[in-house]
N, CA, C and O atoms as CSV, one atom per row, in Angstrom:
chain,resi,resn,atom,element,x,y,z
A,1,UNK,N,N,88.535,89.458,95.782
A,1,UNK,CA,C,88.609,90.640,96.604
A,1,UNK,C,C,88.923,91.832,95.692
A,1,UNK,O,O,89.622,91.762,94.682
A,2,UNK,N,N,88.246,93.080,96.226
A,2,UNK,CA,C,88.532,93.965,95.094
A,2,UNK,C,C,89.443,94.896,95.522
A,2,UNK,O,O,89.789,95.154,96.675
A,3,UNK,N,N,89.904,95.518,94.176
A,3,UNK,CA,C,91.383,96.374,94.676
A,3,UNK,C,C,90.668,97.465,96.220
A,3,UNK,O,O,91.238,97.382,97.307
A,4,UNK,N,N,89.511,98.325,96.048
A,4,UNK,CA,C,89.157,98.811,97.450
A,4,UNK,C,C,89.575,98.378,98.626
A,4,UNK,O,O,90.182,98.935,99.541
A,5,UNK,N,N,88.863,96.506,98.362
A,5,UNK,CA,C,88.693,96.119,99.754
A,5,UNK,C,C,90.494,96.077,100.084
A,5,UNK,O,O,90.912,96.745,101.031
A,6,UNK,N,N,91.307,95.392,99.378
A,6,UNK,CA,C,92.786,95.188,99.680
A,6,UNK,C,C,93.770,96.688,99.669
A,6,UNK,O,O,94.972,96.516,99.872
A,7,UNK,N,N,93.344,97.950,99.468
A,7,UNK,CA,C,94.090,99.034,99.756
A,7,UNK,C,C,93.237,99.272,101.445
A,7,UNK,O,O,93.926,99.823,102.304
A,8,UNK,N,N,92.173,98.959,101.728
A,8,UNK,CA,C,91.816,99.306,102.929
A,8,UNK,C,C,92.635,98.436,103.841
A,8,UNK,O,O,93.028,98.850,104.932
A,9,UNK,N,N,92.907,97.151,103.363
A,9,UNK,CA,C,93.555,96.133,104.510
A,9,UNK,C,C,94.693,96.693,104.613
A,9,UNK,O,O,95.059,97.055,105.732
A,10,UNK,N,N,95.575,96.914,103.410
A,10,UNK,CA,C,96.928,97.335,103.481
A,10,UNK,C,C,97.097,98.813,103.948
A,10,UNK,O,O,98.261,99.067,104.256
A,11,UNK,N,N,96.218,99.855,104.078
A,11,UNK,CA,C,96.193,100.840,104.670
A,11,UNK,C,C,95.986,101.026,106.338
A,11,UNK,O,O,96.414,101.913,107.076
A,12,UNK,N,N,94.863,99.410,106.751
A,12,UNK,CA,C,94.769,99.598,108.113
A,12,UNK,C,C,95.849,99.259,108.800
A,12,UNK,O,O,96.014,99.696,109.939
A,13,UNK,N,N,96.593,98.568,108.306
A,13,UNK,CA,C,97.985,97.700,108.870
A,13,UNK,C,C,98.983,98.495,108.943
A,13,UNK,O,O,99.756,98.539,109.900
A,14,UNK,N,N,99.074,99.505,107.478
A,14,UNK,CA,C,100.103,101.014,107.829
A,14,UNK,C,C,99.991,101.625,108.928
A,14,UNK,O,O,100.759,101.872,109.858
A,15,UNK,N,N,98.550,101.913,108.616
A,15,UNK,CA,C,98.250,102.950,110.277
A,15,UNK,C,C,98.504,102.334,111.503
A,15,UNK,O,O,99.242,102.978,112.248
A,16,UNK,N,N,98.230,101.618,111.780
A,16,UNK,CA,C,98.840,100.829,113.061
A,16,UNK,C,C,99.947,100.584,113.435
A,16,UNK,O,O,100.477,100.584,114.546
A,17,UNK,N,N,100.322,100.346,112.332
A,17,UNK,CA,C,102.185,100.359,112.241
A,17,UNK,C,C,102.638,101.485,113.071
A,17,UNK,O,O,103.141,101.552,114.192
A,18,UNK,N,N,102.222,102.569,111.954
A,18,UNK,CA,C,103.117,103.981,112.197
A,18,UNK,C,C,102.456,104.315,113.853
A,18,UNK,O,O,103.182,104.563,114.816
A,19,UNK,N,N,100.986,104.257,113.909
A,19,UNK,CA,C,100.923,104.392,115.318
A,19,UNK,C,C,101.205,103.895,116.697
A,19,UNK,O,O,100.760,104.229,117.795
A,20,UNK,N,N,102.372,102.694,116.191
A,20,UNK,CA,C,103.005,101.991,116.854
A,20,UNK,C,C,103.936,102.509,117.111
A,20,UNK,O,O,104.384,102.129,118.192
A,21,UNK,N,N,104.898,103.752,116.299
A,21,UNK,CA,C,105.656,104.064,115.867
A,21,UNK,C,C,106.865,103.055,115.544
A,21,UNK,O,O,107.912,102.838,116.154
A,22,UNK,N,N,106.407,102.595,114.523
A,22,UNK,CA,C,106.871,102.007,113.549
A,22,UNK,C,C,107.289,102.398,112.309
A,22,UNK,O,O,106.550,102.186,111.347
A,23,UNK,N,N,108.673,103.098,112.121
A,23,UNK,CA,C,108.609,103.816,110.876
A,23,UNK,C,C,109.270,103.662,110.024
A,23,UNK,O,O,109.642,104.651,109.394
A,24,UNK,N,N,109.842,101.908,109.514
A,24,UNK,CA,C,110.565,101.186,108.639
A,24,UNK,C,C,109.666,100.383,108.031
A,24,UNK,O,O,108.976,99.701,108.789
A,25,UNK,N,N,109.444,100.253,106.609
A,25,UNK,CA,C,108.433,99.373,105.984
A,25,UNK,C,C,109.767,98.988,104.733
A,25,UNK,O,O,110.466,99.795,104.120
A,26,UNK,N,N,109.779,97.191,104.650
A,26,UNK,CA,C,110.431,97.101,103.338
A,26,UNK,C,C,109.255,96.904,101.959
A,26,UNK,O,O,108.331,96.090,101.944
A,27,UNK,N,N,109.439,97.426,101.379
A,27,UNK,CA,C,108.960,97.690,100.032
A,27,UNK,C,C,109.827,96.665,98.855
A,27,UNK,O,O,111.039,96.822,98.700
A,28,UNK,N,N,109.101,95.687,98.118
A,28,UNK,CA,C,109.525,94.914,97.121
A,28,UNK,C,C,109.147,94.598,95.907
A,28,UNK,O,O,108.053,94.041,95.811
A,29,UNK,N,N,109.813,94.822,94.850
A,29,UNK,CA,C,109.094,94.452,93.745
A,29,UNK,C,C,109.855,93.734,92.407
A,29,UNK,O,O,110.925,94.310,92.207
A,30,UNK,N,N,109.619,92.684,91.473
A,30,UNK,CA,C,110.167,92.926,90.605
A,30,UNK,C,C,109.685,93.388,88.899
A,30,UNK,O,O,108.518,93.611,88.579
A,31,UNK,N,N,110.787,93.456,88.020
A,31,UNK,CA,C,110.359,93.847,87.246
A,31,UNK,C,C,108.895,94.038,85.934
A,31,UNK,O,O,108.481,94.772,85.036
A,32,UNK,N,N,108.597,92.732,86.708
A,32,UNK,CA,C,107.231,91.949,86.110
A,32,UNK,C,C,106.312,93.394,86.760
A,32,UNK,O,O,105.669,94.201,86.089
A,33,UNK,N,N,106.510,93.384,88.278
A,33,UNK,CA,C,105.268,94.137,89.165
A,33,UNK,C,C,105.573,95.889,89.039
A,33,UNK,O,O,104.791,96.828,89.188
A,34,UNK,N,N,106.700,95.876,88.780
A,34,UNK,CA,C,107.205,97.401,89.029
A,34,UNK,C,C,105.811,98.625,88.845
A,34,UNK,O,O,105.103,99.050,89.758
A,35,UNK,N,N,105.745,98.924,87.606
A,35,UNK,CA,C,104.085,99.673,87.453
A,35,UNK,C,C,103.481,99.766,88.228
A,35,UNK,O,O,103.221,100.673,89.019
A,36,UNK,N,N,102.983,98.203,88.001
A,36,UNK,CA,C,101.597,98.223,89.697
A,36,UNK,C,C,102.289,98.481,90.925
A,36,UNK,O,O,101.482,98.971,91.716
A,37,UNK,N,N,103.526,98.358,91.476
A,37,UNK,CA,C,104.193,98.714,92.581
A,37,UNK,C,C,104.390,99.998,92.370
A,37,UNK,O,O,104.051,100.523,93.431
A,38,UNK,N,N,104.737,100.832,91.633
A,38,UNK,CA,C,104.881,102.236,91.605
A,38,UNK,C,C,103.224,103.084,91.853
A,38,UNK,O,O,102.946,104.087,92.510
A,39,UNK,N,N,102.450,102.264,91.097
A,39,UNK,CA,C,101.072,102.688,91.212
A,39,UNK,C,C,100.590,102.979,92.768
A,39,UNK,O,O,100.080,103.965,93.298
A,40,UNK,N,N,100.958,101.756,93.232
A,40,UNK,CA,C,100.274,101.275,94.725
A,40,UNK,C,C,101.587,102.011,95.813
A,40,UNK,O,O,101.630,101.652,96.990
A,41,UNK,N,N,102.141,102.577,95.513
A,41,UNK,CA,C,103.067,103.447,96.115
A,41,UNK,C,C,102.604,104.958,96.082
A,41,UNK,O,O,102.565,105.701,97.062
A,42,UNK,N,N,102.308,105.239,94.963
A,42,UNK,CA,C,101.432,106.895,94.281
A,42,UNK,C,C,100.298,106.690,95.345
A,42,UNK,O,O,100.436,107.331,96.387
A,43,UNK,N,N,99.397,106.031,95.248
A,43,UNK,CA,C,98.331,105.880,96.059
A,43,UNK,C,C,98.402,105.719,97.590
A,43,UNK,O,O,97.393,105.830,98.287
A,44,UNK,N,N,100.088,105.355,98.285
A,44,UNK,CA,C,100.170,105.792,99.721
A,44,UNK,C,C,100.802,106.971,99.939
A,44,UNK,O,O,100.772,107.441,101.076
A,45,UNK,N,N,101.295,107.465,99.182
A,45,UNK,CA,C,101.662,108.998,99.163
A,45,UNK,C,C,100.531,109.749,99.139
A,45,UNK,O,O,100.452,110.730,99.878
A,46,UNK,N,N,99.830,109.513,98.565
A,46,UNK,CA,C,98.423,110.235,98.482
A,46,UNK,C,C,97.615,110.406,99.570
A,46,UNK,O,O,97.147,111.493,99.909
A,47,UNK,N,N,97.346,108.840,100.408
A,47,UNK,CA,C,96.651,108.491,101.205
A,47,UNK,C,C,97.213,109.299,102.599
A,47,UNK,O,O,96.546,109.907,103.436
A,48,UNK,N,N,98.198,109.152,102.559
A,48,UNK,CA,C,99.136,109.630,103.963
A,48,UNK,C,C,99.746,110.920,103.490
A,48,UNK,O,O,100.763,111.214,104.117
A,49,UNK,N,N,99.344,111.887,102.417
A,49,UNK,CA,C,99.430,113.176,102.328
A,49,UNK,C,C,101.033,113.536,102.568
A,49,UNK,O,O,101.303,114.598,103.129
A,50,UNK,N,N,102.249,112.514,102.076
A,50,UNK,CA,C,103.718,112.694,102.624
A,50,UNK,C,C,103.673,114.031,101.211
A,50,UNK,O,O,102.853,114.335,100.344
A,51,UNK,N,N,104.866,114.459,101.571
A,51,UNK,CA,C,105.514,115.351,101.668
A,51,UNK,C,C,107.151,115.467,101.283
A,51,UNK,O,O,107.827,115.078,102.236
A,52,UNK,N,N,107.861,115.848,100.276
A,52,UNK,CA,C,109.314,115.424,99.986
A,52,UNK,C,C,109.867,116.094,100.971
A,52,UNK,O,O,109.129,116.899,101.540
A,53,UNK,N,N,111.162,115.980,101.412
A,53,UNK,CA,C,111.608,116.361,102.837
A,53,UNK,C,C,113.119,116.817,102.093
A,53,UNK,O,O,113.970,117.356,102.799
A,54,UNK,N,N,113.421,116.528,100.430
A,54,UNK,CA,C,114.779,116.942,100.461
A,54,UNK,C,C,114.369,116.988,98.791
A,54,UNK,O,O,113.305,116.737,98.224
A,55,UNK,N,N,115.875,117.478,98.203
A,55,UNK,CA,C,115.344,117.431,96.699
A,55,UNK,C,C,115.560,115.804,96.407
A,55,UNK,O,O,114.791,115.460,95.509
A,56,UNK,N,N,116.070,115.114,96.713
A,56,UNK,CA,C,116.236,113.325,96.510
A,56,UNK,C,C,115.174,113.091,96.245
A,56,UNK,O,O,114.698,112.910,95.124
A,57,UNK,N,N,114.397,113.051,97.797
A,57,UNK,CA,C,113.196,112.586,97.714
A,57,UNK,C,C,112.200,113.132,96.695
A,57,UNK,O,O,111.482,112.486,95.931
A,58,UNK,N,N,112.317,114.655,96.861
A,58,UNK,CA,C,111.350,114.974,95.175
A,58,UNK,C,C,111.296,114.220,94.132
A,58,UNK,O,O,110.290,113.706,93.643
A,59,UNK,N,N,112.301,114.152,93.806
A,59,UNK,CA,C,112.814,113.155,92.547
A,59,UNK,C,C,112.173,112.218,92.308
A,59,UNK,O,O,111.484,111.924,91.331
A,60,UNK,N,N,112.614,111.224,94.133
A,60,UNK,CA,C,111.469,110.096,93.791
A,60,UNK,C,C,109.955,109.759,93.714
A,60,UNK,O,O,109.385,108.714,93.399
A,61,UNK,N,N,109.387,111.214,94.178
A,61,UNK,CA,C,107.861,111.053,94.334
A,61,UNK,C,C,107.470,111.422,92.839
A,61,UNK,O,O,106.751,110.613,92.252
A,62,UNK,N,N,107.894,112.617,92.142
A,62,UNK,CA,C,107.895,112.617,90.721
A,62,UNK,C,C,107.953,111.774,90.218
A,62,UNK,O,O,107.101,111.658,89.337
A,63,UNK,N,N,108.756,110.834,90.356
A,63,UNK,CA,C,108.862,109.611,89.587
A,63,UNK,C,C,107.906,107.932,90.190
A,63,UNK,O,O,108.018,106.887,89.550
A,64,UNK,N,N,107.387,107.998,90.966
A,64,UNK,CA,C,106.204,107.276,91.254
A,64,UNK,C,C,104.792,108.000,90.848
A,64,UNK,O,O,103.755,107.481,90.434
A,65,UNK,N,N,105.052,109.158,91.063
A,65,UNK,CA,C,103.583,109.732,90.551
A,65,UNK,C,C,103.158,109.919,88.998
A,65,UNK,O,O,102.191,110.528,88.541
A,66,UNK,N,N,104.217,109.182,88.306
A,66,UNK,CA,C,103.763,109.551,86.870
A,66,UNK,C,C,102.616,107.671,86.924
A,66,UNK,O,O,101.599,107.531,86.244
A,67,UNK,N,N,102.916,107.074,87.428
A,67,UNK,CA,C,103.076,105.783,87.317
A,67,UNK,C,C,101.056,105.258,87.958
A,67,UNK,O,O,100.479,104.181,87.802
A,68,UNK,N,N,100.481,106.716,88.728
A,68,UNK,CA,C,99.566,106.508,88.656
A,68,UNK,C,C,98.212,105.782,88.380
A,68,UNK,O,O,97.897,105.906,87.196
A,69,UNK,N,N,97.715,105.382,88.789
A,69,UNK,CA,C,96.758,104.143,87.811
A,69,UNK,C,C,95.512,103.527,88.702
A,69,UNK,O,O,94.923,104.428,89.299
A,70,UNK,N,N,95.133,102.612,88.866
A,70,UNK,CA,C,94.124,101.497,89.058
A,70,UNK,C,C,94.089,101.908,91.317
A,70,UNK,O,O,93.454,102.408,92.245
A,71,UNK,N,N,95.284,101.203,90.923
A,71,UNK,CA,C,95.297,101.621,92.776
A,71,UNK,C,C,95.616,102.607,93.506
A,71,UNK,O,O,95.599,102.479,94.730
A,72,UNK,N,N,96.017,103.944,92.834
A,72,UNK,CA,C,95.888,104.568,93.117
A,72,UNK,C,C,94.826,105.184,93.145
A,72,UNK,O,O,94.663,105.877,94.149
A,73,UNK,N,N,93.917,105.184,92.290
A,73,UNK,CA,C,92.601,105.450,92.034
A,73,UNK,C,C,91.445,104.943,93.374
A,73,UNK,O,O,90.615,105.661,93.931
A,74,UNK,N,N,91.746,103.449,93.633
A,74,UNK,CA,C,91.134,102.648,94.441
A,74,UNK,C,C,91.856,103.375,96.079
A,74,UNK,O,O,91.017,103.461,96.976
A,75,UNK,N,N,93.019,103.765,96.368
A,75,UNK,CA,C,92.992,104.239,97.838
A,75,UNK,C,C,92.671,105.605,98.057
A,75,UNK,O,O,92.508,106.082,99.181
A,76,UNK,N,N,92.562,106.350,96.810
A,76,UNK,CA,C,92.144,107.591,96.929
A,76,UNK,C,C,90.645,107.627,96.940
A,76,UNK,O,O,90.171,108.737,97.181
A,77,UNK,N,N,89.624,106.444,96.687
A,77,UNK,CA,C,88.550,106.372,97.128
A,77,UNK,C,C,88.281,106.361,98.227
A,77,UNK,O,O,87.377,107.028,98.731
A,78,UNK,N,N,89.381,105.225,99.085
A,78,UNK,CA,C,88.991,104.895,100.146
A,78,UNK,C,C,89.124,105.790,100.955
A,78,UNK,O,O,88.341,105.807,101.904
A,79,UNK,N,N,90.474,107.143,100.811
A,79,UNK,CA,C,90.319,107.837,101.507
A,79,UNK,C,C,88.851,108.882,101.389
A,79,UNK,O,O,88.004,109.080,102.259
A,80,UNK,N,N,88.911,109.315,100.293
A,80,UNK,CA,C,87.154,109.834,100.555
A,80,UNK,C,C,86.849,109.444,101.084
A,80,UNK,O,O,86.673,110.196,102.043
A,81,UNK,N,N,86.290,107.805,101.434
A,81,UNK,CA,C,84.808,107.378,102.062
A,81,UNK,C,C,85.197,107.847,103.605
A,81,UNK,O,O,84.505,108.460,104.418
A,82,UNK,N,N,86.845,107.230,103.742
A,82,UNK,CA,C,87.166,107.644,105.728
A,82,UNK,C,C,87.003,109.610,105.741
A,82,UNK,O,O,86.502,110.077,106.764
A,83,UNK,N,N,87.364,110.454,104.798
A,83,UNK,CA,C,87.280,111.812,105.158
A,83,UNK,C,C,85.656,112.029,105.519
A,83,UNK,O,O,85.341,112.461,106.628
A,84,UNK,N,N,84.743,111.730,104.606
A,84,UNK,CA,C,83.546,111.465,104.830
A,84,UNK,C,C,83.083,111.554,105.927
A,84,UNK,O,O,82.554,112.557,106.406
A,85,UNK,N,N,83.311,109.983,106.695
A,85,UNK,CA,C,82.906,109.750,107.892
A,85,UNK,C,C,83.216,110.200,108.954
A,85,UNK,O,O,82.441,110.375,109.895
A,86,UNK,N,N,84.721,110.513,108.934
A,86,UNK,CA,C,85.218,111.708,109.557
A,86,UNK,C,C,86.295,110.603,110.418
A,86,UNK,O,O,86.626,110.873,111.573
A,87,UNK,N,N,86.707,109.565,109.845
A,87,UNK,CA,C,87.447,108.046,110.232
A,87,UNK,C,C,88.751,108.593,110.100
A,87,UNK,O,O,88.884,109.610,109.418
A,88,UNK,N,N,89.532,108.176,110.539
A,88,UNK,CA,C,91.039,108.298,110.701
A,88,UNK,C,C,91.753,107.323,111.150
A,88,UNK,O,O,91.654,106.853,112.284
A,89,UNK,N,N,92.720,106.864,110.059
A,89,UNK,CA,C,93.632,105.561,110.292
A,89,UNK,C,C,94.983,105.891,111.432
A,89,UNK,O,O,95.564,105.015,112.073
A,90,UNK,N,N,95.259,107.225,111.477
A,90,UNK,CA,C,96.353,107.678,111.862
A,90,UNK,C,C,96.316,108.771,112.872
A,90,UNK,O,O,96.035,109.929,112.563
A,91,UNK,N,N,96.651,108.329,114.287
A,91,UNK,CA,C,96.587,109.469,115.109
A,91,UNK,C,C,96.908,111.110,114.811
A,91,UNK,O,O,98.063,111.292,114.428
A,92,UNK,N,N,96.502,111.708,114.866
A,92,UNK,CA,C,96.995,113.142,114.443
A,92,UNK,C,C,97.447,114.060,115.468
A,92,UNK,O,O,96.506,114.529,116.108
A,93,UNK,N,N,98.781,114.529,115.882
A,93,UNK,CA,C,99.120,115.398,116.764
A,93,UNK,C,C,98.743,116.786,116.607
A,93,UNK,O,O,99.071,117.615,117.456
């Protein structure tokens, strides 16, 4: 399976979540994965267009976004292809 197809699965399951309103996700990683977990974190910040809400949080998006890479690359495709089509994972108020 390619990184595309598995940021689309893990992206459709977010959206549903949150449009569940569902707005606790645990996040895990260890030191082996950290990178690629920081990566694939950059790439849902991206995807879901968040926003730091305090200086904390700045901190921490700075510091996932250096970490950039492979999957981030791969969900920022995917979002193209859904802006494209004009698809939306996430209700919009």
């Amino acid at each position: 399976m390619s990184r595309k197809t598995i940021a689309e699965l893990v992206l459709v399951t977010i959206s549903r979540k949150i449009n569940e309103n569902k707005k606790s996700f645990l996040f895990v990683y260890n030191d082996e994965s950290k990178m690629e977990s920081y990566d694939f974190v950059t790439g849902l910040v991206h995807y879901f267009s968040m926003k730091p809400g305090t200086p904390a949080e700045l901190l921490v998006f700075n510091k996932v976004d250096r970490y950039s890479g492979e999957w981030t690359k791969s969900i920022n495709q995917v979002k193209a292809m859904k802006e494209a089509k004009g698809e939306l994972f996430i209700k919009r108020s």
